[in-house]
N, C-alpha and C positions, 0 to 999 in steps of 0.2 A: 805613255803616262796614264791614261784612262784606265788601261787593263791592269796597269799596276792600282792603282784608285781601288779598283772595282774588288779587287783584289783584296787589297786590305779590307777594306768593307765589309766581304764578304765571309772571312776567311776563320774557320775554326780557331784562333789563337788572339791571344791578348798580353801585350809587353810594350815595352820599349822600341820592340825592331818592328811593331806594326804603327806607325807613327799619326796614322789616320785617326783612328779609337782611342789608343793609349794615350793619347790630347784629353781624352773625354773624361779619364779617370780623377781631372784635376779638381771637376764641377761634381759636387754631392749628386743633383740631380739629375744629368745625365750620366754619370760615371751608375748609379744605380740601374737608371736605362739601357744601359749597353749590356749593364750583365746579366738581367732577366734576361735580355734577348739571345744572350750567348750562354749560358750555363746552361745545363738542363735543370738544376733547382737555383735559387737563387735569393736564402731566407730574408725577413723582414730584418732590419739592423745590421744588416750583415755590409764588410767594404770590401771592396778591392784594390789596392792601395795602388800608385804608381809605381812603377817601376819592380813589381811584379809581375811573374811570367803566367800565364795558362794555357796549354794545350792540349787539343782535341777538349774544347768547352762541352761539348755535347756529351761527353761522360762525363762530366765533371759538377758533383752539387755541393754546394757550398751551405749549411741550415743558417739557422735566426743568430743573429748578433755574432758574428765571426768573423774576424779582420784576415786578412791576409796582408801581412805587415809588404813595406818593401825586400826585396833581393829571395824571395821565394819565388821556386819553380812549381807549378804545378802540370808535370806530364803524365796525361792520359793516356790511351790509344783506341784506335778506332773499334777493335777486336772486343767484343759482347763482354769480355771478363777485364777489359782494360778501362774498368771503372775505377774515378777515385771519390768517395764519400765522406764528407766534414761534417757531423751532423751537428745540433744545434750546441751552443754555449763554452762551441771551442774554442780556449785561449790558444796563441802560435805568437810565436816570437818571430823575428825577422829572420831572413837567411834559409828558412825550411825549404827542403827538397823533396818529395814524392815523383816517385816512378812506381811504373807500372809493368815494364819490362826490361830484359837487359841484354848486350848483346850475347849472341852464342861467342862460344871458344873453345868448341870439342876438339877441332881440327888443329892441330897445333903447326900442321904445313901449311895451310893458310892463309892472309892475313885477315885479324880476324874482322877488318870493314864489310868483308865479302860472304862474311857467315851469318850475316842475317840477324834473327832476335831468339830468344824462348820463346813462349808463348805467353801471351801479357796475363797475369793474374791479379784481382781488383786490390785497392786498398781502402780500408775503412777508418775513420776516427770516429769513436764512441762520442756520446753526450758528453759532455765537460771535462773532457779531457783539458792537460796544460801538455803541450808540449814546447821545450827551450828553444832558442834560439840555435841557427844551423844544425839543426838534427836534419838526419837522412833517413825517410820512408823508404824502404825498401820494398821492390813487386811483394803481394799476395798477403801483407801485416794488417792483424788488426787490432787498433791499439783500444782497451775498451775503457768500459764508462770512468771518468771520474779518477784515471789514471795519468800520471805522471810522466813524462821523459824529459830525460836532462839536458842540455843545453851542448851541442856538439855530438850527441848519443849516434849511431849507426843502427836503425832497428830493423834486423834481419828476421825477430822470429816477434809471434805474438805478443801482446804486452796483456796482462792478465786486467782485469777493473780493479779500480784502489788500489793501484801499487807504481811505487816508485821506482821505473827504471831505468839506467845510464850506463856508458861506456860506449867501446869500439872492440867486438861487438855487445847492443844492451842486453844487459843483464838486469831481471828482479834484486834490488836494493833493497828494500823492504817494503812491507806492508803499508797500506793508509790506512787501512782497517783495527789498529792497534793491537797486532798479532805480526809474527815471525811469517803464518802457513804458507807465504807465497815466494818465500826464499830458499831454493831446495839446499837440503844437507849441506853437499857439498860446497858451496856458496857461503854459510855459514861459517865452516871449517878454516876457509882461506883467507877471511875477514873483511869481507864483503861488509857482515854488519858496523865494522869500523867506519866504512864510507859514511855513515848516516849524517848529514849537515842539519 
């Protein structure tokens, strides 16, 4: 029972399944305690809400005034490029998922538990970004300043600054910038610009 204590105590992650800390989350003042000491940044105004996940804290910085609502994952990894970075005045909806790596599946004889991971690639979120509710960061994105993602979105590839993107996988919607330029042609054609809410 100790070693489990010490364990938790000790231990790079923060959620629900480490029942020692994630107590801590409840109380403003220590739940902010816990996460200086666990994050590697850890901005002024910034929460960590219950019942949200973080692992591998030591890559993981969270800037000024950023909530991590409940039922978000945030997986790190230990590997130099399996960093994940929130920088300051990120909005996030509840349910978001960031990963930083995935498993392999070259070997199709395999099963693929036994095939190990890629190599972990970092993820970033710009300054002021919004991103929706259950969107999924996918390894190596970065979503930048002041840009958009939609609520359930899938974001496999960059997300450009000032622009609105959504789906499965996301797509540039349109500009924030009151301009078309960040919606290619083709996208245009298909009637992408229709989606505009």
């Amino acid at each position: 029972m100790v070693r489990r204590l010490w364990w938790w105590w000790t231990t790079d992650r923060i959620g629900p399944d480490i029942p020692l800390t994630h107590a801590l989350l409840f109380f403003p003042g220590p739940a902010r305690w816990l996460c200086r000491r666990k994050f590697r940044q850890f901005g002024d105004g910034a929460e960590f809400r219950p019942f949200a996940y973080a692992v591998c804290t030591d890559n993981i910085s969270i800037g000024r005034n950023v909530v991590v609502r409940p039922g978000t994952y945030v997986y790190a990894d230990h590997e130099p490029d399996g960093t994940i970075t929130i920088e300051d005045d990120v909005l996030m909806g509840p349910g978001i998922h960031f990963y930083t790596n995935n498993h392999r599946f070259d070997d199709p004889d395999r099963p693929i538990s036994e095939q190990g991971y890629y190599p972990s690639r970092p993820v970033r979120v710009c300054r002021g970004a919004w991103i929706g509710a259950g969107a999924i960061i996918c390894a190596g994105v970065t979503i930048g300043e002041n840009a958009v993602v939609g609520a359930g979105s899938v974001v496999v590839r960059d997300v450009p600054p000032r622009t609105l993107a959504a789906g499965n996988p996301a797509r540039p919607v349109r500009s924030l910038a009151g301009t078309d330029d960040t919606v290619p042609d083709a996208e245009r054609s298909t009637g992408y610009r229709a989606a505009r809410a």
